[in-house]
mmCIF file of the N, C-alpha and C atoms, coordinates in Angstrom:
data_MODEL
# 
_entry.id   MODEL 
# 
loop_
_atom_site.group_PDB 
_atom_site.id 
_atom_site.type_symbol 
_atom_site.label_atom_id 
_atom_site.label_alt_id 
_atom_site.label_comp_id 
_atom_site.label_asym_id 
_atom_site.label_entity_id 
_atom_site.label_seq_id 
_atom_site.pdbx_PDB_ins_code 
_atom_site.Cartn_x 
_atom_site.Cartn_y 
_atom_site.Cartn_z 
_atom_site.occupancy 
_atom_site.B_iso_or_equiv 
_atom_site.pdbx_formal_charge 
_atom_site.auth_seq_id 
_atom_site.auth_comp_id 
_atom_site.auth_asym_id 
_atom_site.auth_atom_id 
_atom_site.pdbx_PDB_model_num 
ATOM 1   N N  . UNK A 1 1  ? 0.810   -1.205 0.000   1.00 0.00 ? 1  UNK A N  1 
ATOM 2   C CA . UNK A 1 1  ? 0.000   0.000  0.000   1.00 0.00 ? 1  UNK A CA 1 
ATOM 3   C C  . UNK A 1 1  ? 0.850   1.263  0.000   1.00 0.00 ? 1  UNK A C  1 
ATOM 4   N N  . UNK A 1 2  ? 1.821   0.972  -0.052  1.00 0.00 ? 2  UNK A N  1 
ATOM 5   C CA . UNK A 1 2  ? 3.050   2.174  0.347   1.00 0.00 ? 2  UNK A CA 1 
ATOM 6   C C  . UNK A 1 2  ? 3.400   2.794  -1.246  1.00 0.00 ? 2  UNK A C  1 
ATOM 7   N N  . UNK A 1 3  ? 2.865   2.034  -2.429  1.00 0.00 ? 3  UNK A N  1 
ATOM 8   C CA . UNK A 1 3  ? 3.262   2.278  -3.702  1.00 0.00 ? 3  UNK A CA 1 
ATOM 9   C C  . UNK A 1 3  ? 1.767   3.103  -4.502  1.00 0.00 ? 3  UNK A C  1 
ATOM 10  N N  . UNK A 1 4  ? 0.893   3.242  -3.858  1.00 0.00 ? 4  UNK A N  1 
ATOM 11  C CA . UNK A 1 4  ? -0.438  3.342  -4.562  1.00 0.00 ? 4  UNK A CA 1 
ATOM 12  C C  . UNK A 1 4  ? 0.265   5.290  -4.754  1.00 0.00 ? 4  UNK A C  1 
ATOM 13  N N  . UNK A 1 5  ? -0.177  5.422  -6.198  1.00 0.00 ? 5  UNK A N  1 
ATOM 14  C CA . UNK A 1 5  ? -0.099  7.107  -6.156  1.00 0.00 ? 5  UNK A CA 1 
ATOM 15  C C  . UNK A 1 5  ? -1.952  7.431  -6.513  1.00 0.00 ? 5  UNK A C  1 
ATOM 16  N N  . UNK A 1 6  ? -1.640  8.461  -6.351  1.00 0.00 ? 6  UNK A N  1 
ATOM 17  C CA . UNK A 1 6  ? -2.989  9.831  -6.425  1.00 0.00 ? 6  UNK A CA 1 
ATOM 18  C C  . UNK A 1 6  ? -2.957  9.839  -7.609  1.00 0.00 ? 6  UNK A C  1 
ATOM 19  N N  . UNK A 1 7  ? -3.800  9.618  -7.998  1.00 0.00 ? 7  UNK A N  1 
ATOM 20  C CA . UNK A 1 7  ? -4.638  10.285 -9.916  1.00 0.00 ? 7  UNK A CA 1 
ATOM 21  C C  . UNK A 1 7  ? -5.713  11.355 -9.324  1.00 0.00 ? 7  UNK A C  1 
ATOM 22  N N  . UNK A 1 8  ? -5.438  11.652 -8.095  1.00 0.00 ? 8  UNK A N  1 
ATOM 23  C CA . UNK A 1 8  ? -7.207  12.283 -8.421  1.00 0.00 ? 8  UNK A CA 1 
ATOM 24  C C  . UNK A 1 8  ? -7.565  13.267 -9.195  1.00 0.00 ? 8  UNK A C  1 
ATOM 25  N N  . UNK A 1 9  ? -6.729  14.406 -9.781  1.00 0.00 ? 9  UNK A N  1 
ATOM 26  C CA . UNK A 1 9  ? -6.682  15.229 -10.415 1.00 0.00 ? 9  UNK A CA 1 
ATOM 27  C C  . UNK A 1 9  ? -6.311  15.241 -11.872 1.00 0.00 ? 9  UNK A C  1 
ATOM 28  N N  . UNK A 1 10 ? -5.388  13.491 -12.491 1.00 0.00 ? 10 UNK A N  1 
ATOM 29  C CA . UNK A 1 10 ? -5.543  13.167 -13.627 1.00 0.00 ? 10 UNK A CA 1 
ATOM 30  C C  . UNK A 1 10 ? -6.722  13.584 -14.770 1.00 0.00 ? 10 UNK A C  1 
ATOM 31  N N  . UNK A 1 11 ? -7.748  12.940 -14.425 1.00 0.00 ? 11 UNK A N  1 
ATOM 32  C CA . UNK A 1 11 ? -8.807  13.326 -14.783 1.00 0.00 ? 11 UNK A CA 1 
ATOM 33  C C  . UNK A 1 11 ? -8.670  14.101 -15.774 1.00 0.00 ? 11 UNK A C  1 
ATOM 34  N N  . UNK A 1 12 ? -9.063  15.663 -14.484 1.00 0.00 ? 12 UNK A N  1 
ATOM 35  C CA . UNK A 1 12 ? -9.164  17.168 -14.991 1.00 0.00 ? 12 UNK A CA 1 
ATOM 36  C C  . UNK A 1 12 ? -8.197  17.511 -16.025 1.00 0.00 ? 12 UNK A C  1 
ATOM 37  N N  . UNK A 1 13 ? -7.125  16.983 -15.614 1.00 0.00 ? 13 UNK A N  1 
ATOM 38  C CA . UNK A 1 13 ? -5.426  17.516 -16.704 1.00 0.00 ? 13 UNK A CA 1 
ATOM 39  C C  . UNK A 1 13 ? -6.355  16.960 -17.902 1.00 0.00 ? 13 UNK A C  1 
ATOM 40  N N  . UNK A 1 14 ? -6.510  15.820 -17.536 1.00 0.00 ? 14 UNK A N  1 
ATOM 41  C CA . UNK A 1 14 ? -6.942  15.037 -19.262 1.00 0.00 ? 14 UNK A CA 1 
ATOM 42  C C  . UNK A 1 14 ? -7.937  16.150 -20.064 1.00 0.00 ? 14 UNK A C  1 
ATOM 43  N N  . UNK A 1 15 ? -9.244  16.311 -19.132 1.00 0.00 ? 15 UNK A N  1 
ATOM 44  C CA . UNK A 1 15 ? -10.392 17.481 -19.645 1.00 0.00 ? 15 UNK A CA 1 
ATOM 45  C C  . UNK A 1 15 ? -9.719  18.558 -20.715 1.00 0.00 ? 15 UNK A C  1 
ATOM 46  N N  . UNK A 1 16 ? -8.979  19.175 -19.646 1.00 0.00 ? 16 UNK A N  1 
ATOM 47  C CA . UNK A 1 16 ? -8.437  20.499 -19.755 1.00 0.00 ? 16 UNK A CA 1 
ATOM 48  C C  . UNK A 1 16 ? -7.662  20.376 -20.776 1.00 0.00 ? 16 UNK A C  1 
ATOM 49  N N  . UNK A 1 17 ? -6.909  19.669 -21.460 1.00 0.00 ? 17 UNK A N  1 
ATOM 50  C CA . UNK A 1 17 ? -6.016  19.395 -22.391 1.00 0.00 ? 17 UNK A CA 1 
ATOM 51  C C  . UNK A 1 17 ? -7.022  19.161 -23.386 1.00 0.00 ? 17 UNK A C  1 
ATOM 52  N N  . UNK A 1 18 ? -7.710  18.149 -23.733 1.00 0.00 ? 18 UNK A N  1 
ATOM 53  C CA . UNK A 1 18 ? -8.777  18.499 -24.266 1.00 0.00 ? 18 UNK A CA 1 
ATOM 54  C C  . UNK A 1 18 ? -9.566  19.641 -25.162 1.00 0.00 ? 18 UNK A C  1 
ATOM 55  N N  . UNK A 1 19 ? -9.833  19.984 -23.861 1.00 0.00 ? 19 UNK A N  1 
ATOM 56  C CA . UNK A 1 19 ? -10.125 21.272 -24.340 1.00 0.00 ? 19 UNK A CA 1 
ATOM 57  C C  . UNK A 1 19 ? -9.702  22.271 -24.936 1.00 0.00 ? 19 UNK A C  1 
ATOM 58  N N  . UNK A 1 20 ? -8.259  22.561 -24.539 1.00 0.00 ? 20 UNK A N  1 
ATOM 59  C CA . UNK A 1 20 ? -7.272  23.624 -24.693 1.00 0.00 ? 20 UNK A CA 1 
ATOM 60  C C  . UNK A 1 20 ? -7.446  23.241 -26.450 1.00 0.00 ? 20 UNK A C  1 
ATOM 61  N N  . UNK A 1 21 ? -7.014  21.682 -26.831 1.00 0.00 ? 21 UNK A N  1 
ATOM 62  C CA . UNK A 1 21 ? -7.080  21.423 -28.316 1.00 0.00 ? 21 UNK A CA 1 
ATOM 63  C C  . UNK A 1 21 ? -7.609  21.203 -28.944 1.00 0.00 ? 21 UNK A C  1 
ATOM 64  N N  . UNK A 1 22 ? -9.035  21.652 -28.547 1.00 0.00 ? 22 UNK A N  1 
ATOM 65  C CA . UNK A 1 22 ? -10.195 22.041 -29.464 1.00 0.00 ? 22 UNK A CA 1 
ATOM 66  C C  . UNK A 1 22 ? -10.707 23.422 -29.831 1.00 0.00 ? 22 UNK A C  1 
ATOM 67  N N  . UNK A 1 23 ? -10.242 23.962 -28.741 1.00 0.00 ? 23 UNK A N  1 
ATOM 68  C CA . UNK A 1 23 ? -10.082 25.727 -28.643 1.00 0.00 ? 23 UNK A CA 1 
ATOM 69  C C  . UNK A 1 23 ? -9.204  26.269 -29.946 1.00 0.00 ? 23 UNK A C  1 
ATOM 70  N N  . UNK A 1 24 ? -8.114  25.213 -30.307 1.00 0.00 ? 24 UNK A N  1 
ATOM 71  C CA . UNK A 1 24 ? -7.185  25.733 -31.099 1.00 0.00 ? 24 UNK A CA 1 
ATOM 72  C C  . UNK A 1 24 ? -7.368  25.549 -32.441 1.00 0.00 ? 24 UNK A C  1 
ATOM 73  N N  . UNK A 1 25 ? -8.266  24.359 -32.136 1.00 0.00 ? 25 UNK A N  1 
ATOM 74  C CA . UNK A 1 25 ? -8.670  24.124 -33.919 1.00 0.00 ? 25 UNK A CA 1 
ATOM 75  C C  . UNK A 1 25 ? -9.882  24.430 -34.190 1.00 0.00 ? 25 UNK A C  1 
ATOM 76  N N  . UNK A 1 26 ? -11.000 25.430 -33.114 1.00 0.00 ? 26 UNK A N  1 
ATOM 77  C CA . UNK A 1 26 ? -11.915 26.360 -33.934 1.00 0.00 ? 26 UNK A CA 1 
ATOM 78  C C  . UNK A 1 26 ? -10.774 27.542 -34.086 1.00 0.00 ? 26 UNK A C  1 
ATOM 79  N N  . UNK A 1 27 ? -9.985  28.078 -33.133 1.00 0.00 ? 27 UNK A N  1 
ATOM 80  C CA . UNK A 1 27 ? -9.544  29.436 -33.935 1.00 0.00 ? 27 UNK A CA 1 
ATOM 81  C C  . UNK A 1 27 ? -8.880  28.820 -34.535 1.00 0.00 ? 27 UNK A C  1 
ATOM 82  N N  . UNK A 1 28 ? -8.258  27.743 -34.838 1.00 0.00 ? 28 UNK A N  1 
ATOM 83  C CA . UNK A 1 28 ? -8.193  27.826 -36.609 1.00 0.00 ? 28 UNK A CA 1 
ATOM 84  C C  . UNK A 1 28 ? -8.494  28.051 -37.525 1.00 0.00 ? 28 UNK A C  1 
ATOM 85  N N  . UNK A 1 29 ? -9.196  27.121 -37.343 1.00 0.00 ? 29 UNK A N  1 
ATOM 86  C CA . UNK A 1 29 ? -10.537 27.055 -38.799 1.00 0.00 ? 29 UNK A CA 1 
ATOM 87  C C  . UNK A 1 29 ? -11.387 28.418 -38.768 1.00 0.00 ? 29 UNK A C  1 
ATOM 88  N N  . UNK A 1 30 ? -11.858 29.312 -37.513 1.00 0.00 ? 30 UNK A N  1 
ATOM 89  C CA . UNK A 1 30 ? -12.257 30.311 -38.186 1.00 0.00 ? 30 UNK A CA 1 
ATOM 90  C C  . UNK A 1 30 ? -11.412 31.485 -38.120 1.00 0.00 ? 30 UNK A C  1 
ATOM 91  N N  . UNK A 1 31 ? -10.226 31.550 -38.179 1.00 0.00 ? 31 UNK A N  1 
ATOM 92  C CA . UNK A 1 31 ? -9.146  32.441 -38.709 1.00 0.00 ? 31 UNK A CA 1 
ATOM 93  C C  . UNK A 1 31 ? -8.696  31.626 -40.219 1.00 0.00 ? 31 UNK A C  1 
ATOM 94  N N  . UNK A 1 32 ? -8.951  30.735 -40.755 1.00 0.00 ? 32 UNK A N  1 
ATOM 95  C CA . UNK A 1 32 ? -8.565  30.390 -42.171 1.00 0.00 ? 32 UNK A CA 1 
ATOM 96  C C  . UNK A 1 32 ? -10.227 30.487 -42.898 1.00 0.00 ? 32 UNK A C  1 
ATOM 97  N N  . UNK A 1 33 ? -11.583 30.220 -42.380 1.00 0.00 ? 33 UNK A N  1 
ATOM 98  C CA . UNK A 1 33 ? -12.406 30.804 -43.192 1.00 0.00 ? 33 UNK A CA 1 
ATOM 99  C C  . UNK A 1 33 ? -13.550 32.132 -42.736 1.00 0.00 ? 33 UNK A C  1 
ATOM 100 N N  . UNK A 1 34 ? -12.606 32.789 -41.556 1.00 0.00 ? 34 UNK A N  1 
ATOM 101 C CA . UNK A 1 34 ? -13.472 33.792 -41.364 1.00 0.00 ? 34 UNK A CA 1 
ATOM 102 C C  . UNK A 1 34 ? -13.947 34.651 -42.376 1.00 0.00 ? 34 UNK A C  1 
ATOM 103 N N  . UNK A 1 35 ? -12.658 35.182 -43.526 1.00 0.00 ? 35 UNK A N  1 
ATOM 104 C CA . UNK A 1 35 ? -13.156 36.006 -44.934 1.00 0.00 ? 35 UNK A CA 1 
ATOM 105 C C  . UNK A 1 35 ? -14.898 35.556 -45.357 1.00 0.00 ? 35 UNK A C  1 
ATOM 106 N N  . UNK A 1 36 ? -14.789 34.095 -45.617 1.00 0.00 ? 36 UNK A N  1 
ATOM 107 C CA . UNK A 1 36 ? -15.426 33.305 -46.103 1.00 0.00 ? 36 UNK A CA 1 
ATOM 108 C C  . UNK A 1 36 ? -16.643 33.172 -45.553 1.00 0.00 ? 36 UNK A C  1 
ATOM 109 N N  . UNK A 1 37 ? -16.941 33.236 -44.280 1.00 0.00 ? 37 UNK A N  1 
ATOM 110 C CA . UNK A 1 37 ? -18.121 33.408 -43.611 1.00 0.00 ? 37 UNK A CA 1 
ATOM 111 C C  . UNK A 1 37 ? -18.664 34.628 -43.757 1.00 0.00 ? 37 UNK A C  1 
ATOM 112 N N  . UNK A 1 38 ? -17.704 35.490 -43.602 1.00 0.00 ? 38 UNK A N  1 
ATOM 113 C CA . UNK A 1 38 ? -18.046 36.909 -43.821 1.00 0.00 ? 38 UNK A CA 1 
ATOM 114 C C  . UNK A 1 38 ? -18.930 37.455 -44.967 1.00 0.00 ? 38 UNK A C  1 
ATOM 115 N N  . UNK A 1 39 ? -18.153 37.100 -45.912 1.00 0.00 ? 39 UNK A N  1 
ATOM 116 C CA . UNK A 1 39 ? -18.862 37.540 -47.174 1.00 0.00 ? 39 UNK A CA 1 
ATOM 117 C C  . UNK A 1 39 ? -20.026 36.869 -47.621 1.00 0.00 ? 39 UNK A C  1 
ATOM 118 N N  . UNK A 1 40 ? -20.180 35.539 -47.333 1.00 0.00 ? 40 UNK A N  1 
ATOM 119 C CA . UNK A 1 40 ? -21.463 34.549 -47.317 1.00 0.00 ? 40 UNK A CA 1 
ATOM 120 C C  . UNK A 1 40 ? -22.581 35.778 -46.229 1.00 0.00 ? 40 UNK A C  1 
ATOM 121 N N  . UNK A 1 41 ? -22.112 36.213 -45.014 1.00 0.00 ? 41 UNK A N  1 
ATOM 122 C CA . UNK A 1 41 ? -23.133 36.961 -44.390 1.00 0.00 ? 41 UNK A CA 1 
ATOM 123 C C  . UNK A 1 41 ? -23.717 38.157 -44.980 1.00 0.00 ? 41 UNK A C  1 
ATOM 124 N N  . UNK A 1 42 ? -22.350 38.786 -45.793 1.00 0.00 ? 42 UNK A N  1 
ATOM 125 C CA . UNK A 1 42 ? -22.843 40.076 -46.492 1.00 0.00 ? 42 UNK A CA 1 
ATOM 126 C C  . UNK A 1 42 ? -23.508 39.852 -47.517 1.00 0.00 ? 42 UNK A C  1 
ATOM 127 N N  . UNK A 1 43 ? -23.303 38.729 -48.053 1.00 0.00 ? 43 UNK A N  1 
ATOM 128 C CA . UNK A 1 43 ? -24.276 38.533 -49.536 1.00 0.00 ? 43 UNK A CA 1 
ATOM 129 C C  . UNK A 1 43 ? -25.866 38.592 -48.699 1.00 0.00 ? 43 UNK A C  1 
ATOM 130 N N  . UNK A 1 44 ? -26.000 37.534 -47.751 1.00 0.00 ? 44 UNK A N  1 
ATOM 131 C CA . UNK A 1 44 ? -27.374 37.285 -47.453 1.00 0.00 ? 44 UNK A CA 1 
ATOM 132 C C  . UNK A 1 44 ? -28.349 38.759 -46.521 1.00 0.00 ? 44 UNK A C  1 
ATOM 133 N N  . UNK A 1 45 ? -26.832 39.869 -46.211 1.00 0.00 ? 45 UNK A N  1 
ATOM 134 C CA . UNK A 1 45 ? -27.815 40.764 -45.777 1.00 0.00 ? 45 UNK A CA 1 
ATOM 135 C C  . UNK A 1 45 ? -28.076 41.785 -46.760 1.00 0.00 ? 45 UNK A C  1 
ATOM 136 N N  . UNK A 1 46 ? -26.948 41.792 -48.055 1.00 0.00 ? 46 UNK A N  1 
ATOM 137 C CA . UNK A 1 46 ? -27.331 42.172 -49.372 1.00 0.00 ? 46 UNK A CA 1 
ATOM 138 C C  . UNK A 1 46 ? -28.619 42.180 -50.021 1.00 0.00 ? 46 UNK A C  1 
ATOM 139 N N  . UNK A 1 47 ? -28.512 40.636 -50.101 1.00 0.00 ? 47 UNK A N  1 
ATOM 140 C CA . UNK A 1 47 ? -29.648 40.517 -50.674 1.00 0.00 ? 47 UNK A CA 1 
ATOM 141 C C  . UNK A 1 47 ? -31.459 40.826 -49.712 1.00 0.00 ? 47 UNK A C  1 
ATOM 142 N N  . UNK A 1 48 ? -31.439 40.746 -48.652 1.00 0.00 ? 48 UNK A N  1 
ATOM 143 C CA . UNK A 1 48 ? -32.156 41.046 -47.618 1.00 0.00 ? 48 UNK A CA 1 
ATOM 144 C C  . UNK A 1 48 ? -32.797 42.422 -47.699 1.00 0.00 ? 48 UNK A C  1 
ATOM 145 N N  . UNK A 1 49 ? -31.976 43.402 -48.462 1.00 0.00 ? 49 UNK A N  1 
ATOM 146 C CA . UNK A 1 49 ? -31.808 44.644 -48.494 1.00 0.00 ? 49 UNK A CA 1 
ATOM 147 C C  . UNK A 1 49 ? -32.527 44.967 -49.511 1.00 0.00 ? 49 UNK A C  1 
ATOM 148 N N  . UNK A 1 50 ? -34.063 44.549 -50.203 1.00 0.00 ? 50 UNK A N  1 
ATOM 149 C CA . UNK A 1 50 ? -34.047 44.856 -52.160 1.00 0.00 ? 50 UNK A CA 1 
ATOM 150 C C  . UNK A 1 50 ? -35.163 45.708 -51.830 1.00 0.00 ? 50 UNK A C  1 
ATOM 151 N N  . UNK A 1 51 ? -34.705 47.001 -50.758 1.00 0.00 ? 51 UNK A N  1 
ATOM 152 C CA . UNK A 1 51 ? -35.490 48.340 -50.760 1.00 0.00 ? 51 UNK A CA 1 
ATOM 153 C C  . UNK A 1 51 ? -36.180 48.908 -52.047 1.00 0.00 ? 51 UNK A C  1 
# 
């Protein structure tokens, strides 16, 4: 019993890591198609617009 270690906080590291590298691959992806969303929005409030 003298060898048992603590994970209790393993876990969380795992979560948190996780997370951290999913955080990184939306600002990826929307820093490589933010233009792209953008202009898809301006077309549709363009067209929205036929005053």
């Amino acid at each position: 019993m003298l060898f048992l270690h603590r994970e209790d906080g393993q876990g969380l590291v795992e979560y948190a890591l996780i997370l951290v590298l999913v955080a990184i691959v939306v600002i990826a992806i929307l820093t490589l198609l933010g233009p792209a969303i953008g202009n898809v929005f301006s077309q549709i409030t363009a067209a929205l617009n036929l005053d």
